[in-house]
C-alpha positions, 0 to 999 in steps of 0.5 A: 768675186762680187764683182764678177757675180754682179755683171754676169747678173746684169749681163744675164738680165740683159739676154733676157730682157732682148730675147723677150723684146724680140719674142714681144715683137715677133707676137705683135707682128703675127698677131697684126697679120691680116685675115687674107695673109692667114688665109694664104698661109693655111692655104698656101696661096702665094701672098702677092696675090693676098696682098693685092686684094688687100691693097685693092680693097683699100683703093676701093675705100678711098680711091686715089692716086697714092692708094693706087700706086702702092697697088702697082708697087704689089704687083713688081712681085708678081711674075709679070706686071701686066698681071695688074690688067684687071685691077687697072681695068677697075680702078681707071673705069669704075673708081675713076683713078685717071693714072690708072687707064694709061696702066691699062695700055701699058698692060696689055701693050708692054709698056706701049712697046708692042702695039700687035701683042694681040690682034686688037692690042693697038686699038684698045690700047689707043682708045685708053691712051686718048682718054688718058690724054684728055684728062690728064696735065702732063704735056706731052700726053699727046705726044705720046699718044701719036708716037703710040698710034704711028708705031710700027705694026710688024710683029715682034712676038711677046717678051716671056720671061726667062724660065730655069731649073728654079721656076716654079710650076706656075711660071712655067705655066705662065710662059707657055699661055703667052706662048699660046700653049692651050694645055698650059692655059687650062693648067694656069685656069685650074690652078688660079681658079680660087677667090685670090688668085683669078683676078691675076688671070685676065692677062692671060686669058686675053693673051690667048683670046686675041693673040692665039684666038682660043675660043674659050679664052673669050669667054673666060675674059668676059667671065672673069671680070663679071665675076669680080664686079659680082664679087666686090659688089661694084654695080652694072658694069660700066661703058668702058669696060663692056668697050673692052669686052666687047673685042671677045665676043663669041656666036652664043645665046643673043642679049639685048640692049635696052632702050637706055643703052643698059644691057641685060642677059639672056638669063634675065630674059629667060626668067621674064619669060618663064614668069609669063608662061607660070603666071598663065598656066597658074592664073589663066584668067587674070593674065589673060586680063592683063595681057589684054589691057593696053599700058601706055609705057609697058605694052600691056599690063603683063608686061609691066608686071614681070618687067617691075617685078621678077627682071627687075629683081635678077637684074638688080641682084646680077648687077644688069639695067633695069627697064622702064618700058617693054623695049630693047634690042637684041645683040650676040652676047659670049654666055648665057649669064653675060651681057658682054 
């Protein structure tokens, strides 16, 4: 009896001793989620997309090749990969991953299958597959570059995925953009409009720009990606992107070039001349003065007041060049507030 009483005590302490092992390891596990996947829990925002921007912030710190693969890995969740296409976008022209720019082909081109995806896919695949080329040491680079560049042009359509009674909204609504559904597209736009999920939104948005040549669709490409510049705090936007952005211009308010080949927006231009027109109605006198008075490198001393002083500010804090002179050329931007 003794016997008995002792092993059903042992057997009992061992029940106890497991279960608070597991309640221990299910507290440490939830106590060790991050910020950005309570976030998502509370407001129901698929993790995929939490766990990318964690991933992304990673790479930002320490931008390497291991770091950026464990990106891509995230994205295999994701209902289409090419869902990556901003985050590629970034990472090979702004943090300098050089396996990344070939992912920016890959994206947008179906992993190099299909050259006409859109109107000027090929071209803009081509042009980061010979930067690819040229930086990377894998022979057969150019191999695969002119296997790319004689590929036949006829096309194909764009593979969607397979859609069931199971789908979620949001797959659905995925299909329809690449199918060119505008009344999906705008659904999708709402839905992954919040801070988490509209980076994932490019890739549709340059689908129903260059394929379909939904207007809007152009603005929201440029949109997108200089919100995520502003967002994470990345600087001017860089020569390979604007190349990219450039494909998605629309007839709107004229931006201008300045003479360092930087860019600013018609919004930074408006202020310029709004501090003008204050500056003369408040002081008629002094700016009269200045505007008078000749400055080798600015035009006048006015000039050189606004220039290195209100547009230098709005265009250091919206992330656009500064200017040392009085120069620059105009050129059709796609918004008021864009320099693409």
């Amino acid at each position: 009896m003794k016997k008995r009483l002792l092993t059903g005590l042992l057997f009992v302490s061992f029940l106890q001793t497991g279960c608070t092992n597991n309640i221990q390891q299910n507290i440490t596990k939830k106590d060790n989620e991050s910020s950005s996947l309570k976030a998502c829990r509370v407001f129901g925002i698929d993790s995929v997309y939490c766990h990318c921007s964690e991933l992304f912030e990673d790479l930002m710190k320490h931008p390497d090749d291991k770091r950026y693969y464990a990106l891509e890995n995230a994205f295999s969740s994701s209902d289409i990969y090419s869902e990556s296409l901003l985050y590629s976008l970034v990472a090979a022209n702004k943090l300098g991953v050089d396996v990344a720019i070939i992912r920016v082909a890959n994206c947008i081109s179906e992993e190099l299958s299909n050259p006409t995806i859109g109107k000027n896919t090929k071209e803009i695949s081509l042009y980061y597959l010979k930067k690819w080329a040229s930086r990377t040491k894998y022979k057969r680079a150019k191999l695969i570059v002119e296997n790319f560049d004689t590929m036949s042009i006829k096309d194909r359509g764009i593979i969607v995925p397979a859609i069931t009674y199971k789908s979620s909204e949001m797959q659905c609504l995925k299909a329809g953009c690449l199918k060119g559904s505008i009344n999906d597209y705008k659904k999708l736009k709402e839905m992954m409009s919040n801070d988490r999920m509209y980076a994932f939104m490019l890739y549709y948005a340059y689908i129903m720009a260059d394929r379909y040549n939904y207007l809007p669709a152009k603005e929201d490409v440029v949109t997108i990606i200089t919100r995520f510049y502003r967002e994470y705090n990345l600087g001017p936007i860089d020569k390979d992107t604007q190349y990219f952005c450039s494909f998605f211009k629309r007839i709107c308010p004229r931006d201008f070039k300045t003479s360092t080949n930087g860019a600013q927006s018609p919004a930074t231009r408006l202020e310029h001349e709004i501090d003008h027109a204050v500056d003369e109605a408040d002081h008629p006198s002094e700016h009269r003065g200045r505007r008078d008075t000749a400055n080798e490198q600015f035009g006048n001393e006015e000039e050189k007041r606004v220039i290195m002083g209100s547009e230098l500010k709005t265009a250091t804090a919206n992330g656009e060049t500064t200017r040392n002179n009085h120069y620059g050329t105009p050129y059709t931007v796609s918004s008021p507030i864009s320099i693409f």
